[in-house]
C-alpha positions in Angstrom: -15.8 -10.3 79.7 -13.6 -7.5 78.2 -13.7 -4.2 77.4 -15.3 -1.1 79.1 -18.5 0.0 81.3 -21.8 -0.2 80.0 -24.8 1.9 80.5 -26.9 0.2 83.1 -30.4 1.4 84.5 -29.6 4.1 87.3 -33.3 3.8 88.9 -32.4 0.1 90.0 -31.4 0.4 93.5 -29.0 -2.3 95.0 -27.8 -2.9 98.6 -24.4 -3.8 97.4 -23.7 -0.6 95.8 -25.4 -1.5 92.2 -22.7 -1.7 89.0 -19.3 -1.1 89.3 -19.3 -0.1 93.1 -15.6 1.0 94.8 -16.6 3.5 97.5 -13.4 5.5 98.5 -13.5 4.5 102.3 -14.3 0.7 102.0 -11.0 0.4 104.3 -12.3 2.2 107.1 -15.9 1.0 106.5 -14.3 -2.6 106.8 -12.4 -1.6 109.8 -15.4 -0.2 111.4 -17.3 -3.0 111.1 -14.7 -5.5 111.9 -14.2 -3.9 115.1 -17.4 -3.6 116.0 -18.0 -7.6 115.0 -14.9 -8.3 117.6 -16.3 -6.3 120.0 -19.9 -8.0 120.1 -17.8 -11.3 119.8 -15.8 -10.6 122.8 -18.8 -9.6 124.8 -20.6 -12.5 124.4 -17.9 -14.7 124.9 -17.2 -12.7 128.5 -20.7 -13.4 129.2 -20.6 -17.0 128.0 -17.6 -17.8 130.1 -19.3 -16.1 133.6 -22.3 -17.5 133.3 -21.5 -21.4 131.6 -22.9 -24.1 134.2 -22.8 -27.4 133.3 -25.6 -30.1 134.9 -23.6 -32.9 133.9 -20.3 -34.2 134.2 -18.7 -34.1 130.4 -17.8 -37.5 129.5 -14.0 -35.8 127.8 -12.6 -32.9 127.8 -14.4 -29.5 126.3 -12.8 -26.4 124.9 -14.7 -24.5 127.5 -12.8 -25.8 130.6 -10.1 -23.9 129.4 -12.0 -20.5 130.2 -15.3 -21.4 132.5 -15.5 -20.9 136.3 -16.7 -23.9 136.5 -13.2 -25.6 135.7 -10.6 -22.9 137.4 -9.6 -25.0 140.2 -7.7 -27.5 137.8 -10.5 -30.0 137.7 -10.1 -32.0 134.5 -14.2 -33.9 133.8 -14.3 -37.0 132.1 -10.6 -38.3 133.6 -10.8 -40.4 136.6 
C-alpha cells in the first residue's frame, strides 16, 4: 500500500504501540530486555547444571555431560 498516514481511531488502545509505532529508544528498550532475557537464561542454566542428576545410565551421549557434575570426572555413559 502506498501513499501517506491515515487517520485512525486514537481511543483504540494497542499493546504493540497502535498505528504507525517507532518509539525513539526501541534500541535501548531492546537492549534492556535482551540483557535481562540472557541473564534469566544464564541463571537457570547455572542452576540446571548444579543440580542435573540422572537415575539412569544414558544409553549415548547427551549435551549435558559436557557441563553437569555428574560427568566431570571424564566419564563418557553409553560407551563401554
Amino acid at each position: 500500500m502506498s501513499g501517506g498516514r491515515y487517520p485512525y481511531p486514537k481511543h483504540v488502545w494497542s499493546p504493540t504501540g497502535g498505528w504507525w509505532t517507532q518509539p525513539t529508544n526501541w534500541k535501548s528498550n531492546t537492549a534492556v530486555a535482551v540483557g535481562i532475557t540472557a541473564a534469566i537464561v544464564a541463571g537457570a542454566w547455572k542452576y540446571s547444571a548444579n543440580n542435573e542428576q540422572r537415575h539412569s545410565r544414558p544409553t549415548g551421549w547427551i549435551p549435558s555431560q559436557m557441563w553437569a557434575k555428574e560427568f566431570k570426572d571424564g566419564e563418557v555413559y553409553g560407551k563401554k
